[in-house]
C-alpha positions, 0 to 999 in steps of 0.5 A: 101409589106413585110412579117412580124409578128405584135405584139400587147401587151394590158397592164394596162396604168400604166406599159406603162413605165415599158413595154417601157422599156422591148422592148427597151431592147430587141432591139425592132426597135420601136414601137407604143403606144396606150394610154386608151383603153378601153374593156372587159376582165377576169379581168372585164372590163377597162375604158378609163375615168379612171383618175387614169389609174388602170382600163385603158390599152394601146395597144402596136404595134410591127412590126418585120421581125427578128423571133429571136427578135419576140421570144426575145419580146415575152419571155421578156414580158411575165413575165410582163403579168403573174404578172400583166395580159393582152395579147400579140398577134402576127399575121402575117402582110403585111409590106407597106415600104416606 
């Protein structure tokens, strides 16, 4: 196992596309998309039902051992979570490589 930083991103289901773009962008080496999440938070709560994705999240999941790329990621989407809110979270990870 290596170690490694995990970067998880909680987003509205609409700026999944917008924010696919942000990592990309910054050269994230790739990452997963979990559509319609569902839960509570300062914004009230989000509902994975929702057939219009406006009150619906997505989780991104990053995994990244380069620590400048980690603060590149983190740098580009926070402008993305300060105007349409969600949280990016970053712990650390243990990398199971196969």
């Amino acid at each position: 196992m290596k170690p490694c930083k995990r970067i998880e991103i909680v987003i509205e289901e609409t700026l999944t596309r917008r924010m696919a773009q942000v990592l990309e962008a910054q050269g994230a080496p790739g990452y997963t998309l979990i559509p319609r999440a569902s839960g509570q938070g300062d914004r009230g709560a989000r509902r994975a039902d929702d057939p219009t994705g406006t009150l619906t999240n997505a989780v991104f999941i990053i995994a990244t051992d380069d620590d400048a790329l980690l603060e590149q990621i983190v740098e580009s989407v926070r402008p993305l979570l300060e105007r349409s809110g969600g949280i990016c979270l970053v712990s650390d990870a243990l990398w199971v490589r196969h």
